[in-house]
C-alpha positions in Angstrom: 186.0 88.4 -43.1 183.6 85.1 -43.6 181.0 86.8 -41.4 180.8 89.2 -44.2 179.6 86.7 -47.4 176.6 85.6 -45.1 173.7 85.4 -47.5 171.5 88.0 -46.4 173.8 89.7 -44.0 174.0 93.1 -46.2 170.6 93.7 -46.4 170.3 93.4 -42.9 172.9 95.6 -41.9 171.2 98.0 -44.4 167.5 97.2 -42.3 169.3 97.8 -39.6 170.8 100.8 -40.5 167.7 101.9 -41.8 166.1 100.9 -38.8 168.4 103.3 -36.2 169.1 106.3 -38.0 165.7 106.3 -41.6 166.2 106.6 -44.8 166.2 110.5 -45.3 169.6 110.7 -42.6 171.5 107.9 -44.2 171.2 109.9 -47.4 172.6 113.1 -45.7 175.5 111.5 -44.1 178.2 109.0 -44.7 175.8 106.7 -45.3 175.3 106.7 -41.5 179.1 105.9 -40.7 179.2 109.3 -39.2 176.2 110.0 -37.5 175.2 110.9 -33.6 172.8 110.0 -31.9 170.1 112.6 -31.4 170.7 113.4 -35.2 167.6 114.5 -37.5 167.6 115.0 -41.4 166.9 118.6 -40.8 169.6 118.5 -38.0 172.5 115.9 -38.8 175.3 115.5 -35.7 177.7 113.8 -37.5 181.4 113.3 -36.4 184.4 114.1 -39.1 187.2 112.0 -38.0 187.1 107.7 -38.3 190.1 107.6 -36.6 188.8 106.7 -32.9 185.0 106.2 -32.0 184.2 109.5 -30.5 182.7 109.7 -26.9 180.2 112.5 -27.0 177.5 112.3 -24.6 174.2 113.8 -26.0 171.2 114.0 -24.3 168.2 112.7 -26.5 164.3 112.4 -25.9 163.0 109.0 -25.8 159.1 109.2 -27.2 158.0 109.5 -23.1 159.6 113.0 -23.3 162.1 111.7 -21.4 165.8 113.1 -21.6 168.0 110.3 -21.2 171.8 110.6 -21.7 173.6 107.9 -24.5 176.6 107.9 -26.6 175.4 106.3 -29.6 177.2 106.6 -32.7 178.0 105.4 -36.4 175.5 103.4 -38.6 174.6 101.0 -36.1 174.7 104.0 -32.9 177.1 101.9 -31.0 177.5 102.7 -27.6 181.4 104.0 -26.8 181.6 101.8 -23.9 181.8 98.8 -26.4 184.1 99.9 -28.9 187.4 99.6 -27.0 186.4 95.6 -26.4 185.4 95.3 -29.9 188.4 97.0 -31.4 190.5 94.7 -29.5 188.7 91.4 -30.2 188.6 92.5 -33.7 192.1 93.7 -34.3 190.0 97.4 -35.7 192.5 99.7 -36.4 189.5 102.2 -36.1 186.4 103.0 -36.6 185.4 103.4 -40.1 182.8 101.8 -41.6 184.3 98.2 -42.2 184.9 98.4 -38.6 181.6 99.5 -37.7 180.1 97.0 -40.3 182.3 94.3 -38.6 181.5 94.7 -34.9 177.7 94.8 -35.9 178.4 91.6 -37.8 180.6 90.2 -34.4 177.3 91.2 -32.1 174.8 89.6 -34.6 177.3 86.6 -34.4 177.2 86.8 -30.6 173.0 86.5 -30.6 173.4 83.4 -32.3 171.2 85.2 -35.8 174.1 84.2 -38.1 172.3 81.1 -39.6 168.8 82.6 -38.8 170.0 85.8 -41.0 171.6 83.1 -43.8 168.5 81.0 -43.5 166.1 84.0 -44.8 164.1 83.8 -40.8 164.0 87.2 -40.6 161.5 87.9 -37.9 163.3 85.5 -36.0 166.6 86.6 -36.8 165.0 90.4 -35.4 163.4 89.4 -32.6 167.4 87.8 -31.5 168.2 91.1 -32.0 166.2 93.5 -30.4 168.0 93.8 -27.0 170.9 95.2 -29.2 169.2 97.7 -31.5 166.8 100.0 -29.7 164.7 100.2 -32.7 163.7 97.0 -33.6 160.1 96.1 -32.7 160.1 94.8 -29.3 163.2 96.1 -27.7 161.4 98.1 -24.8 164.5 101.5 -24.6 161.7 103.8 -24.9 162.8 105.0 -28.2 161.2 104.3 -32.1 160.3 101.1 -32.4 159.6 100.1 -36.2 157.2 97.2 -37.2 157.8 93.8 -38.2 156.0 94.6 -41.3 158.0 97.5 -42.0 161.5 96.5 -41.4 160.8 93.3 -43.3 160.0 95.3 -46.5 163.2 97.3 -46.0 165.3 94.1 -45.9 163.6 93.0 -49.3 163.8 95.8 -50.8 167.6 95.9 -49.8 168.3 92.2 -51.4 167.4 90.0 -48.8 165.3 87.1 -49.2 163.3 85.7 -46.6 162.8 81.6 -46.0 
């Protein structure tokens, strides 16, 4: 897929991965293909199969104390209610990770960040973003929001060079 050789695009499918599930959970699972949300490093929910996107509905605590339900899952903790439009629009035959990395890829396309992601405007490219990803500074779910600062040193660190 074109949307794939994007300058810049890996490394921010990497920040964002980064972003949604840290560091210390990507190394314990399938690089974060697998995970669900409400998953911890000391206490990984992960899924087995890639064949379908699975629909479990977990309950998980939003930094409020909160307990809000969500059925967040994979590397980018899409919601199940949009796979079934994205597999269709894509042609996915399921839901392994060039699947997940493609309808990431499709909803970055769909905010327009493409050519802001190409172009090295990170902070702009995030701040497109943030209604999408709950983590991402700004985005107002409730949930772990990282910092500009931080994120953007994740994306370098990952390959990606900023304008």
């Amino acid at each position: 897929m074109a949307d794939m050789d994007t300058p810049n695009i890996r490394p921010f499918l990497d920040t964002l991965a980064v972003s949604e599930l840290g560091r210390a959970l990507l190394a314990k699972a399938d690089n974060g293909y697998n995970v669900l949300v409400g998953s911890t490093p000391d206490n990984p929910l992960l899924f087995r199969s890639y064949a379908g996107r699975p629909r479990k509905l977990m309950q998980v605590r939003q930094e409020s104390g909160r307990i809000i339900p969500s059925t967040a899952a994979g590397r980018y903790q899409l919601l199940a209610h949009y796979y079934a439009p994205y597999k269709k629009l894509l042609g996915l035959a399921d839901f392994g990770p060039a699947s997940q990395d493609r309808i990431a890829v499709q909803q970055i396309r769909e905010r327009l960040a493409l050519p802001l992601i190409a172009a090295g405007r990170f902070d702009e490219a995030v701040s497109w973003e943030r209604n999408i990803w709950a983590s991402l500074p700004g985005a107002g779910y409730g949930q772990n929001e990282h910092s500009l600062d931080y994120l953007r040193d994740v994306y370098v660190k990952a390959g990606g060079r900023l304008a």
